[in-house]
N, C-alpha and C positions, 0 to 999 in steps of 0.2 A: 372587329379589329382590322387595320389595314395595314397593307404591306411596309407602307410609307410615308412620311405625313405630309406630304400635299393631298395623297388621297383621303387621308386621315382629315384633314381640313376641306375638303370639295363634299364627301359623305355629311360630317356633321353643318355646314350651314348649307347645305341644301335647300332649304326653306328660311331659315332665318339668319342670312349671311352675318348681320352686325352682333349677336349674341355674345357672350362672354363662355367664358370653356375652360378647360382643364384637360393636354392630353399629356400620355403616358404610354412609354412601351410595357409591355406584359412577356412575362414568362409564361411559355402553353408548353404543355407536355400533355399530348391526350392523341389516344387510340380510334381508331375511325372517323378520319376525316375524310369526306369523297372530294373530289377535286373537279369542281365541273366545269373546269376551264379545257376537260381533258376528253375529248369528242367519244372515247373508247367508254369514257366513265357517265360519260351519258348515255351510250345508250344500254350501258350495261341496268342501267336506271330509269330507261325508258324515258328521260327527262329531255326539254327540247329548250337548250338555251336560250331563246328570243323568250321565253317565260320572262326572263329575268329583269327586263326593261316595261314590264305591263308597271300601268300605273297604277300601285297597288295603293297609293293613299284613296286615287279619287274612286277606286271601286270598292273601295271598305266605308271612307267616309260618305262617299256621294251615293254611290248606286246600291249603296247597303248589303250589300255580295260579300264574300269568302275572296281574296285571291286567290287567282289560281298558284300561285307558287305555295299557299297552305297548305295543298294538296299534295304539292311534290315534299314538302315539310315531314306531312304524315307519313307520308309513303316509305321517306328514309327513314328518319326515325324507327318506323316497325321493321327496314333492313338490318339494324344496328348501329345508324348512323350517329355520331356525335355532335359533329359539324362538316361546313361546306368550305370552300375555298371557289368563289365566284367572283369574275372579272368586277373590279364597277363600272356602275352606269355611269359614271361622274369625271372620272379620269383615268388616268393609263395602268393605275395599278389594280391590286387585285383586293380581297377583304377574306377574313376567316370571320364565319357566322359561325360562332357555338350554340351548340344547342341544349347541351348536358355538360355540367361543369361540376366542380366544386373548390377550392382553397386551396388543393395541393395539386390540380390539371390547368388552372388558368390563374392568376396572382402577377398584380401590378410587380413590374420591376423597378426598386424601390431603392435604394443600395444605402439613399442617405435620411431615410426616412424623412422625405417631405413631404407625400400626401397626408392626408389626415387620415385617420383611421376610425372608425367606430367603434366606441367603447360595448362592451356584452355585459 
């Protein structure tokens, strides 16, 4: 999720600018989010921001490798972590990566019911 939607548009066509899409704000309400836009919360995490611009397509798809930021993934996660708040790579704003959610800590805001919904 991104701060704002030009970031919110520069993340999703990234690769495939002409696409068609659907965005939406969300209501988040959740606990442990680390902020690593925040040099203290790095290194309290040992984690080193220039991680965050590897190119993580062409060393999963190409080089057949783990990125390295799956490691910093696991690493929090076993800290407690939920989600992250990391600059983008893309534009000036920022993105919230969840990583543990469910229906009542992240839920589209939705006020007049236009998304679709999935029927259970």
């Amino acid at each position: 999720m991104s701060s704002d939607l030009e970031t919110a548009q520069a993340e999703y066509q990234q690769d495939f600018p002409d696409r068609p899409g659907t965005f939406c704000r969300y209501d988040v309400s959740l606990d442990g989010v680390a902020d690593l836009r925040d040099p203290v919360v790095c290194a309290k995490f040992n984690f080193a921001p220039a991680i965050l611009a590897c190119r993580w397509k062409y060393i999963l798809l190409i080089e057949k490798q783990d990125p390295p930021t799956w490691s910093v993934v696991d690493r929090l996660c076993r800290a407690g972590v939920k989600g992250v708040l990391v600059p983008s790579q893309r534009h000036h704003g920022y993105n919230l990566v969840v990583y543990e959610w469910d229906e009542t800590t992240v839920k589209p805001h939705d006020p007049n019911n236009d998304l679709p919904m999935e029927s259970t």
